[in-house]
C-alpha positions in Angstrom: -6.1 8.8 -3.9 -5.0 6.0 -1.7 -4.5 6.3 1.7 -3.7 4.1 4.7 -6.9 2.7 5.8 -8.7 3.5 3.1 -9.3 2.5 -0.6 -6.1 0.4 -1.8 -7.0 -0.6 -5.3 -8.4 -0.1 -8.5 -9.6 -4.0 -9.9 -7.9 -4.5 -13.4 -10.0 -3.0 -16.3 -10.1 -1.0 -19.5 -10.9 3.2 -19.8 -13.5 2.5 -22.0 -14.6 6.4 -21.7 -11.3 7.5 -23.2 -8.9 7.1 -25.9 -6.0 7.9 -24.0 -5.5 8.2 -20.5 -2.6 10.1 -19.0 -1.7 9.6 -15.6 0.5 11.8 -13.5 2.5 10.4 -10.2 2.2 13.3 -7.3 4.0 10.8 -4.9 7.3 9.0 -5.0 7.2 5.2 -6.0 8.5 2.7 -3.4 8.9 5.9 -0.9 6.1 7.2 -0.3 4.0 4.1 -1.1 4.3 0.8 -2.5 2.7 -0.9 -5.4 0.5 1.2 -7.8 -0.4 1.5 -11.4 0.4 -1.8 -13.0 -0.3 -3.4 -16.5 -0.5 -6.7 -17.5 -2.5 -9.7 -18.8 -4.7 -12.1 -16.4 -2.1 -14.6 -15.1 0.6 -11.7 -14.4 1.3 -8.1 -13.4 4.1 -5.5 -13.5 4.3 -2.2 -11.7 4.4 1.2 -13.2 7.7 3.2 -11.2 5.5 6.5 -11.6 6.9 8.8 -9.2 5.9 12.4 -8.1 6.0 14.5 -11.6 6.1 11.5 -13.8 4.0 10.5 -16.2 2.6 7.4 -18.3 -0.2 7.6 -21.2 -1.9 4.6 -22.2 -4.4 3.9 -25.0 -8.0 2.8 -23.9 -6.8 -1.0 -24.7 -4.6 -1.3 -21.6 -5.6 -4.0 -19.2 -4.3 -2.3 -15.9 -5.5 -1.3 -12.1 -3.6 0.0 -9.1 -2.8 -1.8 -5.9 -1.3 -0.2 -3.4 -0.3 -2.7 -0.7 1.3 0.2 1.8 1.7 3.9 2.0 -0.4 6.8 0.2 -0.4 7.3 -3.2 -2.2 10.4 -4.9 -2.0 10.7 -8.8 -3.8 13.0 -11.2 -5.7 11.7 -13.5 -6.8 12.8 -17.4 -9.0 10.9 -19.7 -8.8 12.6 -23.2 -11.3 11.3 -26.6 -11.2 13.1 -29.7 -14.5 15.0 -30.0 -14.8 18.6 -30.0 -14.1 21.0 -27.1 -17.6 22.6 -26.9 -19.4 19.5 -25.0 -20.0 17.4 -28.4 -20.2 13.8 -28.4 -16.9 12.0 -29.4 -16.5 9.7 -32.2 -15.7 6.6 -29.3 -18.0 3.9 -31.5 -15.0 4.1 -34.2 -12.4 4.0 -31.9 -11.7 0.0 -32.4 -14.4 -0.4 -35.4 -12.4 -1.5 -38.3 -10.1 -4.2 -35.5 -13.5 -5.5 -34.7 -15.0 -6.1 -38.2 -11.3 -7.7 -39.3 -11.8 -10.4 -36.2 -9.6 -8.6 -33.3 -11.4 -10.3 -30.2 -10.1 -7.3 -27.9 -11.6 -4.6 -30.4 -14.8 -6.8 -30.2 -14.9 -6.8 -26.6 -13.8 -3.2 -26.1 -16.6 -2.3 -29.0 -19.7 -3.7 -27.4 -18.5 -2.1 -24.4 -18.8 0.9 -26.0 -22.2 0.4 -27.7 -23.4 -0.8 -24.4 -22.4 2.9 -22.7 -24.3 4.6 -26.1 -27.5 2.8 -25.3 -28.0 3.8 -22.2 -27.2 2.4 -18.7 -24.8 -0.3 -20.0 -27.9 -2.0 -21.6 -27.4 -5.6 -23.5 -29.0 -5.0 -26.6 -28.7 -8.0 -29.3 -26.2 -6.1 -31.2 -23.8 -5.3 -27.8 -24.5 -9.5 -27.0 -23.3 -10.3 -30.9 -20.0 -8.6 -30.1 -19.4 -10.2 -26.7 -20.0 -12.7 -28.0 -18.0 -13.2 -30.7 -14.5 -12.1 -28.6 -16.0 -15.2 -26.2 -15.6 -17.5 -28.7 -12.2 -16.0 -29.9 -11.0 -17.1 -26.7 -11.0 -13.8 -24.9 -11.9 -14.4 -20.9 -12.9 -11.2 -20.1 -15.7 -11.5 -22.7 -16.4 -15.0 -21.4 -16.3 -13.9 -18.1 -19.6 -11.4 -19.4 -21.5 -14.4 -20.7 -20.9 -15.8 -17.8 -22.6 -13.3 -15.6 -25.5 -13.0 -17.8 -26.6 -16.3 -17.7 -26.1 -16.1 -14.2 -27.8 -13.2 -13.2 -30.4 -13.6 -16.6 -29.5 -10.1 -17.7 -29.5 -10.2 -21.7 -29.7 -14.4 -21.6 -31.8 -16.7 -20.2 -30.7 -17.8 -16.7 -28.8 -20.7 -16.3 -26.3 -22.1 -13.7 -25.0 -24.9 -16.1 -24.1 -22.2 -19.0 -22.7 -20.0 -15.8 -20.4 -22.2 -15.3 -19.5 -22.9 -18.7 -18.4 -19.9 -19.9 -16.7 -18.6 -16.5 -14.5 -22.3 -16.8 -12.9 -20.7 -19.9 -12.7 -17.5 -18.6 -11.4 -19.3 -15.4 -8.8 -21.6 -18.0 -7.5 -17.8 -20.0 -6.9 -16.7 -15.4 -9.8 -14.6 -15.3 -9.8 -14.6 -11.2 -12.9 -13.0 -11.2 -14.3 -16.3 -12.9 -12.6 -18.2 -10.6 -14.2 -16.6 -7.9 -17.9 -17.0 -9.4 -17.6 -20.5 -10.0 -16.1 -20.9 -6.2 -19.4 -18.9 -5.0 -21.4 -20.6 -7.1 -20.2 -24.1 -5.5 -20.2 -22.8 -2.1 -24.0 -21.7 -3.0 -24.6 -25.4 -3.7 -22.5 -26.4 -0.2 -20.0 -28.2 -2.5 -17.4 -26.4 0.2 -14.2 -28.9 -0.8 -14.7 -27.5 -5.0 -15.6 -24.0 -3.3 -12.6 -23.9 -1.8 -10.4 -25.0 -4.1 -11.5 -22.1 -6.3 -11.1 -19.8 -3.5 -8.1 -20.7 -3.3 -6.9 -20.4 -6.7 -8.5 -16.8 -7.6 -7.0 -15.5 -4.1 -3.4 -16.5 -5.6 -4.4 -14.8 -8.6 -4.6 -11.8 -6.4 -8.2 -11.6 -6.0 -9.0 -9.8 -2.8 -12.4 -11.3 -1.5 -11.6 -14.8 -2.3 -8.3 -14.4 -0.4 -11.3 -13.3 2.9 -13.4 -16.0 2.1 -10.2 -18.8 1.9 -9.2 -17.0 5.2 -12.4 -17.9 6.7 -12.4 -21.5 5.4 -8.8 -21.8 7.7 -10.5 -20.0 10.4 -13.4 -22.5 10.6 -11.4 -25.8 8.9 -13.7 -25.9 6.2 -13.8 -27.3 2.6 -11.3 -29.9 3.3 -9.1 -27.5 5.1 -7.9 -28.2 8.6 -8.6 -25.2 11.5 -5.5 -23.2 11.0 -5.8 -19.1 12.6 -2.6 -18.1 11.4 -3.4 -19.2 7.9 -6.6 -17.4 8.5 -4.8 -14.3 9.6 -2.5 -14.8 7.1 -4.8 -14.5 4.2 -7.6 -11.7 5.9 -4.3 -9.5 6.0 -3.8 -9.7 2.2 -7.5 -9.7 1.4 -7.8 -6.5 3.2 -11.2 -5.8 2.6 -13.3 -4.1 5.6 -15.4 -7.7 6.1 -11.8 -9.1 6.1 -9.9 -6.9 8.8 -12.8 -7.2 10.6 -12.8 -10.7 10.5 -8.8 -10.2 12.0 -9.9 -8.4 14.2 -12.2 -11.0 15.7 -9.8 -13.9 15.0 -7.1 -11.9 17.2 -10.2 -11.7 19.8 -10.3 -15.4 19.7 -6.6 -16.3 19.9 -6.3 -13.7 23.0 -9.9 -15.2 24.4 -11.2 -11.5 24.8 -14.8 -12.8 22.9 -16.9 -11.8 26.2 -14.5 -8.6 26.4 -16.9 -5.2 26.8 -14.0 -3.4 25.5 -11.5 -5.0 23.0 -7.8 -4.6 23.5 -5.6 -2.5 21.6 -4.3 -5.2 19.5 -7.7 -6.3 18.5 -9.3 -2.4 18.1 -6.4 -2.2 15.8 -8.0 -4.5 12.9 -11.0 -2.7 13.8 -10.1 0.5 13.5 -8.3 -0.6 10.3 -12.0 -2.3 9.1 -13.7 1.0 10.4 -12.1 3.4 8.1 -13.6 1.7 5.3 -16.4 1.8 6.2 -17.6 -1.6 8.5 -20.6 -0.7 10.3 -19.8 -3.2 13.0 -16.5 -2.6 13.3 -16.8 1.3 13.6 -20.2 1.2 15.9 -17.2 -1.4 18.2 -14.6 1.9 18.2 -17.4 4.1 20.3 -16.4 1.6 23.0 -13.0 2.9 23.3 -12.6 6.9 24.2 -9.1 6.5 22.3 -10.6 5.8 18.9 -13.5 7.8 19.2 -12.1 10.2 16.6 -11.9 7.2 14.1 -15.8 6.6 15.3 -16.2 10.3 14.3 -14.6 9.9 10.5 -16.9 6.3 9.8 -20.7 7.2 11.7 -21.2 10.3 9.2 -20.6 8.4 6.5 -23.2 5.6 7.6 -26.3 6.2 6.2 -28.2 3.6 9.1 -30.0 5.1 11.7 -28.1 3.3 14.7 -25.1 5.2 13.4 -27.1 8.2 13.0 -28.1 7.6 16.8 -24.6 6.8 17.8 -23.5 10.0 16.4 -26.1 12.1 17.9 -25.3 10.8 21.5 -21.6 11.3 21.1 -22.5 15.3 19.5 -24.9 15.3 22.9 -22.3 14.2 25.3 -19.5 16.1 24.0 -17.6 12.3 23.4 -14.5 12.8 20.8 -15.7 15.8 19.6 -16.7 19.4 20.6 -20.3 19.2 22.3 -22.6 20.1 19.3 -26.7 19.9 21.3 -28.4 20.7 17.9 -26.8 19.1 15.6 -27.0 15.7 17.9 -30.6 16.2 18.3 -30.9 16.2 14.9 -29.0 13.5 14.2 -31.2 11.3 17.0 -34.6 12.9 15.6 -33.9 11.4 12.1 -32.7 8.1 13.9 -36.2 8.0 15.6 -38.2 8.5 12.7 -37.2 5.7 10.5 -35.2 3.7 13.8 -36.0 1.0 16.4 -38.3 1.5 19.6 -35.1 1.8 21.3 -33.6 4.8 19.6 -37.3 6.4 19.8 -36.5 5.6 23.7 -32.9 7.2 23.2 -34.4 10.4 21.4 -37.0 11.4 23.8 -34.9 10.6 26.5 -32.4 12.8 25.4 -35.2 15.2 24.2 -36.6 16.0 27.6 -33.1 16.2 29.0 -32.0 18.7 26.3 -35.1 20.1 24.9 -36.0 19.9 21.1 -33.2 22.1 20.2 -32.9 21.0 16.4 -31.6 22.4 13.0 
């Protein structure tokens, strides 16, 4: 599913587990939502018009994801492979064999993906490295964009910022956004900021969702070259639209209206917040508590925290009766936990609220 406020893509990718995937629309294209399934290659994209009761099967070597820039979208999803019925493993290691062995640098790639799943944990044996790396060296960026993350995070190859950088430039050269995106970090990293952003920059227009935040908040504090710009800021934290990035318009919208020292944000800004908070921002949903009005939206983010502030939050608003029905036990067991593992100040808060309530707990 994809719902307003919640998750809004899938990144582009491969069903490795499957040799055909067959997806079924239960909501109507460009009505109900816009965007969706799309296919395509790195540099370019084109939507899927899947609407409710239509469907679309693909083969496991479709590069595709889902974006869903507005609306709700809900499809059902079946991954089939050719093994038996009765819980047997499939034959998935043949699946691209014979395209591999003849030189195919997809087949390679999709192939040590494959071997990499059979081992265990996605683990990078010599013979899983041996096929990435041969599609890396056919050209093939998302292979390239591999050997780039293992020589920078030293998983399967020996660590190493100058081979890094290498082999996510061609990966970066085939559009691989993602590569474009770990070379920007990586310059960023070294405070290189006017590089930095110029990667940013160029993975965001690629469609790259956290580089789009980050070159938001290069405009926001005039940075890498860039001068102070907040509408350009705004302007690219709206199409980021991660939580960290709607948060981040949130606090930019604080800024333009001068509402920084605020104890309660304005509507316009509790908006972003709100919007941050259903995914999931700790800050921003810990901020909606300040606002009776969106204390429902505090309810759906603080159970799905797994900190012990928001554990304490919760339990005071269970304890107070505050956007919910009253719940005594379940708040003092919410604040109990809290306490246990929390601050001195939510041990404060728990026996506080202890003596006033007893030690009623589940």
């Amino acid at each position: 599913r994809y719902l307003e406020d919640e998750r809004r893509e899938h990144p582009m990718h491969f069903d490795i587990q499957a040799l055909v995937t067959v997806v079924v629309g239960m909501t109507e294209f460009n009505e109900d939502f816009l965007g969706g399934l799309y296919v395509g290659t790195m540099a370019s994209r084109w939507f899927v018009p899947l609407s409710a009761g239509d469907g679309a099967v693909h083969t496991s070597d479709l590069w595709h994801g889902v974006h869903v820039s507005k609306g709700t979208r809900w499809s059902w999803i079946m991954w089939f492979q050719d093994g038996d019925c009765d819980g047997h493993d499939s034959t998935s290691l043949e699946w691209h064999r014979k395209e591999a062995e003849a030189g195919d640098p997809l087949a390679q790639y999709l192939h040590s993906q494959r071997l990499a799943v059979k081992t265990g944990q996605h683990q990078i044996t010599e013979e899983v490295l041996g096929w990435v790396r041969k599609a890396a060296e056919a050209d093939f960026p998302r292979a390239q964009f591999d050997l780039g993350q293992m020589h920078r995070k030293g998983i399967g190859l020996t660590k190493s910022d100058k081979l890094a950088k290498h082999w996510f430039g061609k990966a970066m050269k085939n559009n691989d956004t993602d590569a474009a995106f770990q070379l920007a970090e990586m310059y960023f990293l070294e405070e290189k900021m006017d590089v930095a952003v110029k990667l940013f920059r160029k993975a965001a227009k690629g469609g790259h969702h956290k580089a789009s935040y980050n070159l938001g908040a290069a405009y926001h504090n005039g940075v890498g070259g860039l001068k102070r710009d907040f509408k350009k800021a705004a302007k690219w934290m709206e199409i980021s639209g991660t939580p960290e990035a709607l948060f981040g318009r949130g606090r930019l919208e604080a800024m333009t209206r001068g509402e920084t020292e605020l104890p309660v944000p304005s509507k316009e800004v509790m908006h972003w917040y709100r919007k941050a908070a259903r995914q999931l921002h700790r800050e921003a949903c810990h901020t909606l508590v300040k606002d009776k009005d969106y204390l429902p939206d505090a309810h759906f983010c603080l159970p799905r925290l797994s900190d012990n502030e928001s554990k304490a939050l919760l339990g005071t608003l269970l304890l107070n009766g505050e956007g919910a029905p009253k719940d005594v036990r379940r708040g003092m067991t919410l604040l109990k936990g809290a306490a246990a593992g929390g601050s001195e100040v939510i041990k404060g808060i728990y026996e506080s609220m202890r003596a006033k309530h007893g030690s009623e707990e589940l």
